[in-house]
N, C-alpha and C positions, 0 to 999 in steps of 0.2 A: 187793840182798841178798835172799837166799831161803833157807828150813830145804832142806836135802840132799835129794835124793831119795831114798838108799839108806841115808843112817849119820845120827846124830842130832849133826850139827853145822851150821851155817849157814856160807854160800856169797857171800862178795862178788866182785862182777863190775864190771871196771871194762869202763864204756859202748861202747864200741867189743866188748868180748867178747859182751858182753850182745845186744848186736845182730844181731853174729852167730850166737851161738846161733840168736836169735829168728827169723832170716832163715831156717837150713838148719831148724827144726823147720819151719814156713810150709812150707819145701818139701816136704815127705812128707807133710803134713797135708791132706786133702780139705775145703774146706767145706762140702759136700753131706755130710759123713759124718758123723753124730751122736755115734758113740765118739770120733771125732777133737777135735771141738768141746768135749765132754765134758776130752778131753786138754790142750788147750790155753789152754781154761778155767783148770784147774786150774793148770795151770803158772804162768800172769802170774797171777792172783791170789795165789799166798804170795809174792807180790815185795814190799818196800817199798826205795823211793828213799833213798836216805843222801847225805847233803849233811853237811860237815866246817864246825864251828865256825871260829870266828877263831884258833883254837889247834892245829887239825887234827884236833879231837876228833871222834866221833860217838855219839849214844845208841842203842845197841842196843833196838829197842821191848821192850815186856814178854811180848807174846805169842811173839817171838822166843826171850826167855831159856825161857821155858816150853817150848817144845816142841823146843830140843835141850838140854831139860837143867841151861842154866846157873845157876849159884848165885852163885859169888864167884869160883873163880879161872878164867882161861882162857889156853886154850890157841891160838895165832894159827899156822899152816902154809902155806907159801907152797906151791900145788899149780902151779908153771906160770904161765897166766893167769889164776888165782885163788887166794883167797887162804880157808882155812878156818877159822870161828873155833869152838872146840871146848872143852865145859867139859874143865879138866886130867883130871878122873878120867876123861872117858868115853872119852879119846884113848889111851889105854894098854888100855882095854880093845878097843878097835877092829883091832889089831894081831894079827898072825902071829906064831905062835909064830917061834922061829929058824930052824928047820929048815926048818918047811914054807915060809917064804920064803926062802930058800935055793933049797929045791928048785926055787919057783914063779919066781924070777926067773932062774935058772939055765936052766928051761926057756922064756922068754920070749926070753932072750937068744939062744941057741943057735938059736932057729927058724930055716929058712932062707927065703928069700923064693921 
């Protein structure tokens, strides 16, 4: 799990994604390059390992809830190969209006290859 890069929700990854990631970032990253290292730095460190109780449970650390936000209620969104855990309020804020997603998947869809 890791806080978001772009929106203030946190990001679980299950092992097999996470690897990947980690493999195609390695790729484009120099370790001769000091910004790079700087980058990748930063990335694995907001990681923390989550391992599920005898229940299936997991505790979200506290520096986690802090820094996307969470309070009490949340909001869980399957993105794919992850999964986003989001306090309720700030997911609603996070969102397009109607129209202009509309418009923006209208033109996503439509593109031609």
């Amino acid at each position: 799990m890791r806080k978001d890069i772009f929106q203030d929700c946190l990001v679980l990854y299950p092992e097999s994604v996470w690897n990947e990631q980690m493999d195609s970032l390695r790729g484009k990253l120099n370790r001769f390059n000091a910004q790079h290292q700087r980058i990748f730095r930063q990335f694995v460190s907001e990681v923390e390992l989550v391992t599920l109780d005898g229940n299936g449970r997991f505790l979200i650390p506290k520096r986690y809830l802090q820094m996307s936000g969470i309070q009490q209620s949340i909001k869980f969104i399957g993105m794919g190969d992850t999964i986003e855990i989001w306090a309720s309020e700030r997911v609603e804020a996070s969102k397009m209006e109607s129209d202009e997603f509309g418009k923006a998947l209208e033109e996503i869809m439509t593109e031609t290859i």
